[in-house]
C-alpha positions in Angstrom: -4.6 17.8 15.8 -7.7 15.6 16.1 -7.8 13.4 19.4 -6.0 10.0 19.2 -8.4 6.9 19.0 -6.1 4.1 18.9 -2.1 3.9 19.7 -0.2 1.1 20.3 3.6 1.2 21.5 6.1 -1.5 20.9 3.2 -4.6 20.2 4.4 -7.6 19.9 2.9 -11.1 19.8 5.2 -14.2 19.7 4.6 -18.0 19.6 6.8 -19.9 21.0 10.3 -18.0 19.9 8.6 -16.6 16.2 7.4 -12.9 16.8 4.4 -12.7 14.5 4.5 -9.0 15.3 7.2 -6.9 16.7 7.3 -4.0 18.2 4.0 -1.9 16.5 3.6 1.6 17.1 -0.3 2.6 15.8 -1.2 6.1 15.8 -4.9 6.5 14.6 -6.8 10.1 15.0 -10.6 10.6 14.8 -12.1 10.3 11.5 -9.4 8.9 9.8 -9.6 5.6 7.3 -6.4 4.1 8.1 -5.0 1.8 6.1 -3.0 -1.0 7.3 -1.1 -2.6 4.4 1.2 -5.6 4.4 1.4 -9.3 2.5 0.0 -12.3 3.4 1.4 -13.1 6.9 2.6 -9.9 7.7 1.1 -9.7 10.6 -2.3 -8.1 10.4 -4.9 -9.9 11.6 -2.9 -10.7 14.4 -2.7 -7.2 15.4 -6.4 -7.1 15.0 -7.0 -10.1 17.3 -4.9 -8.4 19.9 -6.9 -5.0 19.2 -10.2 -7.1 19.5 -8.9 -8.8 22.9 -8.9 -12.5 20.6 -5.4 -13.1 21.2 -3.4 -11.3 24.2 0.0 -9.6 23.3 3.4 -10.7 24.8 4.1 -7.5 25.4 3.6 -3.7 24.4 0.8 -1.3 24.9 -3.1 -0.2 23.8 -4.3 2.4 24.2 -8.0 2.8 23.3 -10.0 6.4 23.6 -7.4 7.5 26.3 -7.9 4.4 28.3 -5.0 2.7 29.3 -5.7 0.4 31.9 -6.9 -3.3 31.5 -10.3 -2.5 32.5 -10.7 0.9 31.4 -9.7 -0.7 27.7 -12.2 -3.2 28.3 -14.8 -1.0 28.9 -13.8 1.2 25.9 -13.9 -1.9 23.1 -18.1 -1.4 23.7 -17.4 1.8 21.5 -15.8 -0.4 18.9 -17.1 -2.8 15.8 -15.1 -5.4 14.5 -14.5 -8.0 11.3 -12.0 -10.4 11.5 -12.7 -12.8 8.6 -16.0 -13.8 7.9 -17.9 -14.4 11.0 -19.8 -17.7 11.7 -23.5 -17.3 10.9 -26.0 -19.9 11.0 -27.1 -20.9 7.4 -30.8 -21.9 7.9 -31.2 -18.1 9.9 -32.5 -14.9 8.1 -29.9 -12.1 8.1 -32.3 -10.9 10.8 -32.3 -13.4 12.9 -28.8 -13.9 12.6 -28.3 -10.7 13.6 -30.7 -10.9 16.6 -29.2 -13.8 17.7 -26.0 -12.2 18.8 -27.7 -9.0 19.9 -29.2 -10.8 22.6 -26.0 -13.2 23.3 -24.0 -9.7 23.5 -26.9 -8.0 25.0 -27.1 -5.1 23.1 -30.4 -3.4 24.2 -33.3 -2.5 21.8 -33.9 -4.6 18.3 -33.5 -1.5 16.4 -30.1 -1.7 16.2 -30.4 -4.6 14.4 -32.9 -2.9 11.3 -30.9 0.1 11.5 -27.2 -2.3 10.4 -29.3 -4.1 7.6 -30.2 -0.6 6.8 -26.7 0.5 6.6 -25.5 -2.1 4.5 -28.4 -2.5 2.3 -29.7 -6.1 3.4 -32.8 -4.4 4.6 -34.8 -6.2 2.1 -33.2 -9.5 2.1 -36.5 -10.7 3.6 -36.8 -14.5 4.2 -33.7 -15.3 2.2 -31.4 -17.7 4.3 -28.2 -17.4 5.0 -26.7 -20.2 2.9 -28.4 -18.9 -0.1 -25.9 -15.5 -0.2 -23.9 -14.3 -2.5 -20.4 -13.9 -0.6 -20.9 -10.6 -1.2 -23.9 -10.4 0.9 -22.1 -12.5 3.7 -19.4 -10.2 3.9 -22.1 -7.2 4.0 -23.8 -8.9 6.9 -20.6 -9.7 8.4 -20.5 -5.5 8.3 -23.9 -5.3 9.7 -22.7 -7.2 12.8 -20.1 -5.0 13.6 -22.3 -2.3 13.1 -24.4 -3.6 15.6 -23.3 -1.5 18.7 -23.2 1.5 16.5 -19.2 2.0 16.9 -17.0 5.0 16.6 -14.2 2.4 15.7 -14.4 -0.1 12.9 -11.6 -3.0 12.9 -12.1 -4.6 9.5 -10.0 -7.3 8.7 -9.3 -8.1 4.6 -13.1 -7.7 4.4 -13.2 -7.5 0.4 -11.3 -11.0 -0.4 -13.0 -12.6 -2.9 -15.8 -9.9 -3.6 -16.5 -9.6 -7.3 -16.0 -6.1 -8.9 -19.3 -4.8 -8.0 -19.5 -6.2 -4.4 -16.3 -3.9 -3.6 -17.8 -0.8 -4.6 -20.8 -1.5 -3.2 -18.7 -2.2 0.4 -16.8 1.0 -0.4 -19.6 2.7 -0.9 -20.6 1.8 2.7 -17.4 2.9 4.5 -17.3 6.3 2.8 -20.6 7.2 4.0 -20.4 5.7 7.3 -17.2 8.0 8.1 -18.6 10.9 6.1 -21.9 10.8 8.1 -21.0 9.6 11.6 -17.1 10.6 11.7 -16.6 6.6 12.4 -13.1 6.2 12.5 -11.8 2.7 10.2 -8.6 0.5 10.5 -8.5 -1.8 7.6 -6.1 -4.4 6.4 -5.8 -5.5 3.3 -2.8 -6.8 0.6 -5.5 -5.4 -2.5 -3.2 -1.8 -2.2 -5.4 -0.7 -5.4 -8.7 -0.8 -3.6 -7.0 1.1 -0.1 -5.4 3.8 -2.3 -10.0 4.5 -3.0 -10.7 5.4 0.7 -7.6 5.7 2.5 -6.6 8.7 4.6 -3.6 7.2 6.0 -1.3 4.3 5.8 0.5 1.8 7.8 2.9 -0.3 6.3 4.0 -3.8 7.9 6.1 -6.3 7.0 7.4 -8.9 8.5 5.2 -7.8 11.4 7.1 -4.7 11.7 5.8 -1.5 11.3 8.2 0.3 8.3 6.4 3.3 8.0 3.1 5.2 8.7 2.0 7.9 6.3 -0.6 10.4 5.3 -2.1 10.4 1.6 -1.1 14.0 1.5 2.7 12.9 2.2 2.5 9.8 0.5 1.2 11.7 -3.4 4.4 14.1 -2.4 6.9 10.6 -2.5 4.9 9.4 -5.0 5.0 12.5 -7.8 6.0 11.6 -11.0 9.8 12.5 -11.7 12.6 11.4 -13.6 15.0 9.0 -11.6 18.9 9.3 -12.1 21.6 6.7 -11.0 25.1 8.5 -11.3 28.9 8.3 -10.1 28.9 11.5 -7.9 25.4 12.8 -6.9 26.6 16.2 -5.7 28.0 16.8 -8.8 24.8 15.8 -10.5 23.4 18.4 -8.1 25.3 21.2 -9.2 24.5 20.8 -13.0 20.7 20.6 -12.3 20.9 24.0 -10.4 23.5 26.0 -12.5 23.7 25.0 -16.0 19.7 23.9 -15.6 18.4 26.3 -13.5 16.1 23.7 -11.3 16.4 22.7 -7.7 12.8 20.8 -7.8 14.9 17.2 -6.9 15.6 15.4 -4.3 18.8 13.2 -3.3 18.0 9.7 -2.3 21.1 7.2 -1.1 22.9 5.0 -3.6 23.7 8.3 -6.0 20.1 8.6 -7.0 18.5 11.4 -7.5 14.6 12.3 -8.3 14.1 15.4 -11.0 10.6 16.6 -10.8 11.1 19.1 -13.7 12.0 18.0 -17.3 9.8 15.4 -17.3 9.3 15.7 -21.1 12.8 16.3 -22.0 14.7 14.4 -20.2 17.4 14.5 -23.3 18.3 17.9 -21.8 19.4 16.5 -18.8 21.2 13.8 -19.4 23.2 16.1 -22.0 24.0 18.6 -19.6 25.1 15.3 -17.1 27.7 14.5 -19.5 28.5 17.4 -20.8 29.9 18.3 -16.9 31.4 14.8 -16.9 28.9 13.1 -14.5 29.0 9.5 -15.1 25.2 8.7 -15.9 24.6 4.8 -15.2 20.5 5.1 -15.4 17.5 7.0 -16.7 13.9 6.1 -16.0 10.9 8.1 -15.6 8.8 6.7 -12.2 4.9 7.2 -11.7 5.3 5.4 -8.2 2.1 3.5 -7.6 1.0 2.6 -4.3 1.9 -0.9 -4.9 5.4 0.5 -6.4 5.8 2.2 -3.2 5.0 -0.7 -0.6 7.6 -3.0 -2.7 10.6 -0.4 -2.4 10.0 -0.2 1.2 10.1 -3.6 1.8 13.0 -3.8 -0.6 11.5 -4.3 -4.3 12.1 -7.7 -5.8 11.2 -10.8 -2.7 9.4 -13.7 -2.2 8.8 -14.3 -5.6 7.9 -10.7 -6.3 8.6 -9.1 -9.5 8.4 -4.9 -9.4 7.6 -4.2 -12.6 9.1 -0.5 -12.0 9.6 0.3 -15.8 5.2 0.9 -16.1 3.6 4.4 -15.1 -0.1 4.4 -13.8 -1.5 3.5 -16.5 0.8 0.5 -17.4 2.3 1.8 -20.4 6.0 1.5 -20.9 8.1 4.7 -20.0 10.3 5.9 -22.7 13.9 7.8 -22.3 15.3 9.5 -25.5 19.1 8.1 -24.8 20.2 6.8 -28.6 20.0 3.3 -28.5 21.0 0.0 -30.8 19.8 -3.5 -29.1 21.9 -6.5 -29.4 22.2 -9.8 -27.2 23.7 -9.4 -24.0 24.8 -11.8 -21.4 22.6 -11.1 -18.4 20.6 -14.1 -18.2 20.0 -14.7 -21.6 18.0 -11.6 -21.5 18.1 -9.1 -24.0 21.3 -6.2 -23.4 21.0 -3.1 -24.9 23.7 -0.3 -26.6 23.4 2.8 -24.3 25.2 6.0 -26.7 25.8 7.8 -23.4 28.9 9.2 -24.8 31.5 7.9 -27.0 33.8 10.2 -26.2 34.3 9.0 -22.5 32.4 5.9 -22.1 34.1 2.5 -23.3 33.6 0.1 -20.5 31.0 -2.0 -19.5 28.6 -0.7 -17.1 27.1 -3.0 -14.8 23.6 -2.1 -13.6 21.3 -2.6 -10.5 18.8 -5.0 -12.8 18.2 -7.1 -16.4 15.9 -6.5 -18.7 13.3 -9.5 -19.8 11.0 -9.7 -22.5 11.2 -7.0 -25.3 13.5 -4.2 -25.4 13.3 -2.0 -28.5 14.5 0.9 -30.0 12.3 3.0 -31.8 13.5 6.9 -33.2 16.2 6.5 -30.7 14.0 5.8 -27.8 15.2 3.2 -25.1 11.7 1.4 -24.0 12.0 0.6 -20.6 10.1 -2.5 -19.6 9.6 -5.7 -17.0 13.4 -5.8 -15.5 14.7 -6.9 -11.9 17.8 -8.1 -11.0 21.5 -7.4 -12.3 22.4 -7.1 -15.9 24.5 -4.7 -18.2 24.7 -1.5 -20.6 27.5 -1.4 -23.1 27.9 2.2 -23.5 28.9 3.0 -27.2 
């Protein structure tokens, strides 16, 4: 195990009787791009003003390369770099002289330091070009180059690709990736753009709420996240039984609620929901999951929320899933949305089944194929 660069226990920040953050527990190692992921007001940016000594915690504790102590912490935040928003530059300055200017208010020895940032985040040759005349995603690159100043082993980068065009994010990804190839520099950043962290992440924190739900690794995390087939049935250790005896697979998983993941059958899922009712297993839902990062952050804070829609029905690439389970469509009454005929079994099944969401938009059958699309909510399948 690599040696611990930043850990926080139980931080908390509160104004007034609101706790912006509560109770925080960080644990960053050495070389690691960490990832800390949460929505808008979830509390990130104040955890990095408390990091970066802006705003002091109510209570909790940092710990920062093994110091502990108020001044020994102090002394160890020379050995970090930080961006909280875009910082304030003067418009009519150079990105040199920018830069010099607060080396010498921070009194960083040597000008070198400064050439060698602008090298690092290619403003080298920005030559005479002032500060007002940037591009925002120059700005943010300077903004970068300040932080890089005091050549830090930890980078504290707060949302730094908002409002960077396409290009302007590769380019700044570009920059992180080498920086921790070549130097080992260790990076927390926040950010809500979960497709751009899932490019150069090692590990993730995810808060909500200003609470800290879960912190993973990206190995752990593509292990949650493998593509299976998810089942919603009556009795799941029933369910259990027919995947191992009459199907001969234990790959699964049982999850709370009756639902359980099948990480084999994946392209014949007929098989298994035949061999379900076969055994009698009452078999509410069928839906093949390619959990996306963003899929994964929304179930943890508990899908659908603040105007969120999960749109849990796409795979990776945003193409409908599709579950051979013999289907007519008709009208339904779940909000005026469109219901749908499940032919589970017609033997057994002749009640209504209500479901754990409603289907919107276009439902179609097709060959007997049940197209699973944009659906939250509570609805119903008539089983035929």
């Amino acid at each position: 195990m690599s040696e611990p660069i930043l850990v926080t226990r139980a931080l908390t920040k509160k104004y007034g009787g609101a706790a912006a953050v509560e109770g925080v527990d960080l644990y960053i190692e050495k070389g690691q791009i960490y990832g800390l992921v949460g929505r808008n007001g979830a509390g990130k940016t104040t955890i990095i003003r408390m990091l970066t000594a802006q705003t002091v915690p109510t209570s909790g504790e940092i710990e920062l390369f093994g110091e502990t102590d108020e001044k020994g912490i102090s002394a160890a935040r020379a050995r970090v770099g930080a961006m909280v928003e875009i910082p304030s530059f003067y418009p009519y300055l150079t990105a040199r002289e920018n830069l010099e200017y607060y080396r010498r208010q921070r009194g960083i020895p040597g000008e070198a330091c400064v050439d060698r940032a602008l090298e690092q985040v290619g403003l080298h040759d920005a030559g005479k070009k002032k500060f007002k005349q940037f591009s925002l995603g120059m700005k943010q690159r300077l903004g970068l180059a300040l932080a890089l100043m005091n050549h830090p082993d930890l980078l504290l980068l707060d949302e730094p690709i908002n409002g960077l065009d396409p290009e302007g994010i590769v380019e700044f990804r570009s920059i992180l990736l080498e920086l921790n190839r070549q130097r080992e520099t260790t990076i927390l950043i926040s950010s809500h753009i979960l497709s751009e962290l899932s490019n150069i992440a090692t590990h993730y924190g995810f808060l909500d709420q200003g609470r800290m739900l879960e912190q993973v690794s990206v190995g752990r995390l593509s292990e949650k996240c493998r593509a299976c087939l998810q089942l919603t049935v009556d009795d799941a250790s029933r369910a259990a039984l027919v995947l191992e005896q009459r199907l001969g697979t234990r790959d699964y998983e049982v999850l709370p609620g009756n639902i359980l993941r099948l990480y084999h059958f994946l392209d014949r899922p007929q098989d298994v929901t035949a061999a379900l009712v076969e055994a009698d297993v009452a078999l509410f839902s069928a839906e093949n999951k390619n959990t996306t990062l963003e899929d994964y952050f929304l179930s943890l804070i508990g899908g659908v929320r603040h105007g969120c829609i999960r749109d849990r029905g796409r795979g990776l690439q945003g193409h409908p899933q599709k579950i051979p389970v013999g289907v007519s469509p008709h009208r339904g009454r779940a909000g005026g949305a469109a219901g749908v005929h499940v032919g589970v079994d017609e033997r057994r099944y002749d009640e209504h089944v209500r479901l754990n969401w409603f289907y919107h938009g276009a439902v179609s059958a097709d060959h007997g194929l049940l197209c699973l699309r944009h659906y939250h909510g509570y609805g119903l399948f008539r089983p035929v």
